[in-house]
N, C-alpha and C positions, 0 to 999 in steps of 0.2 A: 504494500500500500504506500502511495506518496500523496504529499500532499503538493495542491498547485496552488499558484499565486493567489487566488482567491481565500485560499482555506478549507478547498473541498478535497476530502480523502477518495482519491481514484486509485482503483489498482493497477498495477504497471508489470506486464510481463516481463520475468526474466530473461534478459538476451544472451543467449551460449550458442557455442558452436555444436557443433553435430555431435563430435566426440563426446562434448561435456552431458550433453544432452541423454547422450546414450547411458552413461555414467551415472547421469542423477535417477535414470528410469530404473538400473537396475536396482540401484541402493536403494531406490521405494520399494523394489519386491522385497528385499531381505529386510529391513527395516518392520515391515507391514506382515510379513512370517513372523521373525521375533516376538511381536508385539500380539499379534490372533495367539501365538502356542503357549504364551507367558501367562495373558487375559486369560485363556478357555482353561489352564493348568490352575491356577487361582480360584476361578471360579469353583472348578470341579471336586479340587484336591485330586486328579487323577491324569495319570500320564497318559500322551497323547501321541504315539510313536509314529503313525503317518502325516504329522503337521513336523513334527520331529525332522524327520528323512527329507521334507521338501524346505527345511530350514537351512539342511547341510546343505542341500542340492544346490541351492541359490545361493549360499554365500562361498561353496566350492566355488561355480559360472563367474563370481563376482570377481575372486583374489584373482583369479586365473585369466583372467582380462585386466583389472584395475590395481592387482595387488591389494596387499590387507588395508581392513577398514583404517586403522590407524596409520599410514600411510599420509603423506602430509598436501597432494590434492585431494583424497579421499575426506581429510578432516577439515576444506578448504567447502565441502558438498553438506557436511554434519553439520557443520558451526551455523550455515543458510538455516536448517530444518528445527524448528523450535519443537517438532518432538519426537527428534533424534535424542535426545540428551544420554539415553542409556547407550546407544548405539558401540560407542568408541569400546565400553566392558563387556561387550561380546568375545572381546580380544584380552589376553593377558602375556604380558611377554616376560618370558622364561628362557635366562640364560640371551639376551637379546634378541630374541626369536616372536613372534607374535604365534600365540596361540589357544585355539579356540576356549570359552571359556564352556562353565559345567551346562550351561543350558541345553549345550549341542549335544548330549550323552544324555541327560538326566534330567527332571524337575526343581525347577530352580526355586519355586514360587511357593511350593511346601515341603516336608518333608516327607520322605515314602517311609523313613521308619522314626514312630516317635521318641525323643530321649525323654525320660526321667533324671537324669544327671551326667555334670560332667565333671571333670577333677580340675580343670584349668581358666584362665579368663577367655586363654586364646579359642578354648573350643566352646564355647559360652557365647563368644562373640561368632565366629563361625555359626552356629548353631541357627542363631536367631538371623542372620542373613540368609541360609538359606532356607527356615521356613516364611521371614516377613519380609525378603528384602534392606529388609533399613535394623538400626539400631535398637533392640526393646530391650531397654534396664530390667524393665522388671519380670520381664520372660529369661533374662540372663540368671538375673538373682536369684530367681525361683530355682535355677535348675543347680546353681554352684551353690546354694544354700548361703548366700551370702548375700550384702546390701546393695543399694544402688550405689552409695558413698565407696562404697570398696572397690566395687568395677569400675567407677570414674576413676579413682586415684591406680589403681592398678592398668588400667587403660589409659593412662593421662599421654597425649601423645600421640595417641592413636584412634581414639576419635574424640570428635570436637565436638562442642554445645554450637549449632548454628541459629543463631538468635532472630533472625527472617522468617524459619520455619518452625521456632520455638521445639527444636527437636535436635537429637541426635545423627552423628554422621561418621563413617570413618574418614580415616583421613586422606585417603587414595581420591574419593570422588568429594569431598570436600575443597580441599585444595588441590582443583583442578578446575581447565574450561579458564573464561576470563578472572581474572582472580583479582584483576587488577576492580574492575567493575564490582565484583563481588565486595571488596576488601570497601570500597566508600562506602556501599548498604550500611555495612557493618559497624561502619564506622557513626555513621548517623546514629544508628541504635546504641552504641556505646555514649556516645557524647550525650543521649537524652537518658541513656541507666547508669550514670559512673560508676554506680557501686556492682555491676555485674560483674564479678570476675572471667568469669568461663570467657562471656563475650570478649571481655579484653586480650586474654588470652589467645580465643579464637582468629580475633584481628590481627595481633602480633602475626602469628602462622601466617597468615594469608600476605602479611605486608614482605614478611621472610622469604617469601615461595616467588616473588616478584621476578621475571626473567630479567637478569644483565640490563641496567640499561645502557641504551646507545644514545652516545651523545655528538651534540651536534655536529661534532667535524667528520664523524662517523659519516653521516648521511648526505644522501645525493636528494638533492630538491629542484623539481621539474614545476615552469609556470604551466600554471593549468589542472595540477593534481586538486582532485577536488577535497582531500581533508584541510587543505589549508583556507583558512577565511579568506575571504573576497574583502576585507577590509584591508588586508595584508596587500594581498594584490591593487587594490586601489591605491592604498598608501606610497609603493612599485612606482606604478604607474605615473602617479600625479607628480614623484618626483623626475622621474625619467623626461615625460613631456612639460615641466616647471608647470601645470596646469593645474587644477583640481577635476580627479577622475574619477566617475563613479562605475563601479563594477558591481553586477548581480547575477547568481547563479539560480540556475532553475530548476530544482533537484527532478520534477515531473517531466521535462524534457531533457535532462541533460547540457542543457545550453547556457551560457553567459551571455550577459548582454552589455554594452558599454555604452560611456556618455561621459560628456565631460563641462565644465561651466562654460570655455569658450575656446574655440584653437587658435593655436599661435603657428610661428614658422616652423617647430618642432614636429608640429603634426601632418604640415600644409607640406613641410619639404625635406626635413633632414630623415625623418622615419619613414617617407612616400616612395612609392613607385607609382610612373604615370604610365600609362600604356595608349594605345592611339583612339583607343576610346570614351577612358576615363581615369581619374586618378584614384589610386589606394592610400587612401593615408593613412597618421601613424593609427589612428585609431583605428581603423578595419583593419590594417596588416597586428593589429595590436588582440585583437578577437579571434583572429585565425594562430596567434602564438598560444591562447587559451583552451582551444579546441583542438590544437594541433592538425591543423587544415592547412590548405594551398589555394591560394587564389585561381578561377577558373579566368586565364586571362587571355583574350584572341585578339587577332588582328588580321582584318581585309587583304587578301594578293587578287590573281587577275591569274585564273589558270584556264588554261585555251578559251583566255577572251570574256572569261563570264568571271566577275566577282563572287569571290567565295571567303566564308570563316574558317579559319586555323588556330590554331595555341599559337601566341605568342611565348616561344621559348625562351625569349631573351627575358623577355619584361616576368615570365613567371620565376626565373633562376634571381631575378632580381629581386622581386620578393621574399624570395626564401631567403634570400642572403640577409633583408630586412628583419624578417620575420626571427631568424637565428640572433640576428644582434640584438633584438629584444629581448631574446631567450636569455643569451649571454649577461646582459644586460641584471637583468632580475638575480643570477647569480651571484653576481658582485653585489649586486644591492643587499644582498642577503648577507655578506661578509662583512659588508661595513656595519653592519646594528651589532648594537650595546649587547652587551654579554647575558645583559638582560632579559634583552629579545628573544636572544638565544635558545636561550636557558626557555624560557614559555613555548618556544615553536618544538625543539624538541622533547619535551612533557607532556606535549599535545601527541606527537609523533607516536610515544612511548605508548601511552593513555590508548592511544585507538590500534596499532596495531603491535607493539610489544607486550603483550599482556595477557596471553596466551598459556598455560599448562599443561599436558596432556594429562590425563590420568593413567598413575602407577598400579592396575590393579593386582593384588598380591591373593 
């Protein structure tokens, strides 16, 4: 869904190529298997061995074309699908190898034989994921003959209070997925319960797990990437042409649009190319550095006798060459801001695409 200038939410088809396209369709079959053999196994309490066999089949077809789900275009197709989320713990990798997890052999959603007890945390904890999935204290304590205080402190570590979902978590699909995005949730909720500990604790984790970051000199910055604000680019801009330049992006179209308070000789002739029809100046050759476009530019010959339209190949290599010093241009702009600057565009940088964890499931 995006939304357009108005403020009306229109949905907007994803654009992939064929490959990708093929890619997202099969990941829907194994994804939509998973999901019927989990559901109808939960419901039932009973095992479902021909949903089972067309679970392998599909995600056999899949690794064997796509390579495994955790695979890093494969998790490029999961991170789109908001209910993929289990998807990636299908896989568990052992000895650095990815390898199917128990759902593909067995019932994941209950257990086929019931315990009365167990001697350990760690099979306490086991126990109660594989009949509820998720963390139950008090299905653990029942079974070790022990508290809930005991399994937290004996577990401490290993899984976390997530205070969003006022529940428990281990810590493999906890701190995993955006962590970075997760970690401010959390952080919200700590700054309005100070006295939480768990959550504080939890936060810690999650700020810990942070991927490396990369910092500015690290990165390569291209006009026209659309994470970066269009005020960034206007500010560019206005100084490049001494004008004042307004830029705006149009997430519903993918397009930018430019304007500026008034042109001067900057626009008129030092950033122009004129061709025998019309002139480009800095501001159109300035929109096509945005879009990463080329001017479609012709010129009138006289071929056996009849006028006819052509590409002007001169005047179009001279735009490009335009079009590149603009490019170049923003580059350097970008080296001469305060450290300060810096420091904010790559935090931004970090925030939307550094902030990534897979999950370790054990």
């Amino acid at each position: 869904m995006k939304r357009d200038d108005g403020g009306q939410m229109t949905f907007v088809p994803l654009v992939v190529n064929n490959k990708q396209y093929h890619r997202i369709g099969m990941y829907i079959t194994v994804r939509d298997a998973y999901k019927s053999l989990y559901d109808t196994e939960a419901e039932t309490k009973l095992p479902y061995m021909p949903m089972r066999s067309e679970l392998n089949r599909l995600y056999d077809l899949f690794v064997s074309r796509y390579e495994h789900l955790n695979a890093s275009e494969n998790l490029k197709v999961i991170k789109m699908d908001k209910a993929g989320s289990d998807i990636p713990f299908l896989e568990r990798n052992i000895g650095g190898t990815w390898q199917k997890a128990d759902i593909f052999t067995r019932p994941v959603s209950f257990s086929t034989e019931e315990l009365t007890h167990v001697d350990t945390v760690e099979e306490a904890l086991a126990a109660s994921l594989n009949k509820f999935g998720r963390v139950d204290l008090d299905y653990m304590a029942n079974l070790q003959d022990s508290s809930r205080e005991e399994l937290k402190n004996e577990l401490h570590g290993r899984i976390f209070f997530d205070p969003l979902e006022q529940d428990y978590e281990i810590a493999d699909k906890f701190i995993a997925g955006n962590v970075v995005e997760k970690a401010k949730a959390v952080e919200r909720y700590v700054k309005n319960h100070p006295d939480d500990a768990e959550s504080a604790f939890s936060l810690k984790a999650l700020q810990d797990a942070f991927p490396q970051r990369i910092e500015f000199e690290e990165l390569d910055f291209n006009l026209g990437e659309r994470w970066i604000p269009t005020e960034i680019y206007g500010r560019f801009a206005s100084d490049l042409f001494d004008t004042e330049v307004y830029i705006h992006y149009s997430d519903s179209l993918d397009d930018f649009s430019v304007g500026c308070s008034r042109k001067n000789m900057n626009i008129w002739t030092k950033y122009a190319v004129r061709s025998e029809s019309r002139t480009f100046d800095g501001m159109a050759l300035l929109k096509h550095a945005l879009v990463n476009t080329t001017p479609d530019i012709t010129k009138k010959v006289m071929v056996d006798g009849k006028e006819v339209k052509m590409r002007d190949g001169e005047a179009i290599q001279a735009a490009n060459a335009k079009i590149d010093e603009i490019r170049d241009a923003f580059t350097e702009w970008l080296q001469a801001q305060n450290s300060e600057f810096k420091e904010r565009l790559a935090t931004m940088y970090n925030n939307k695409f550094n902030c990534f964890v897979r999950p370790g499931y054990d």
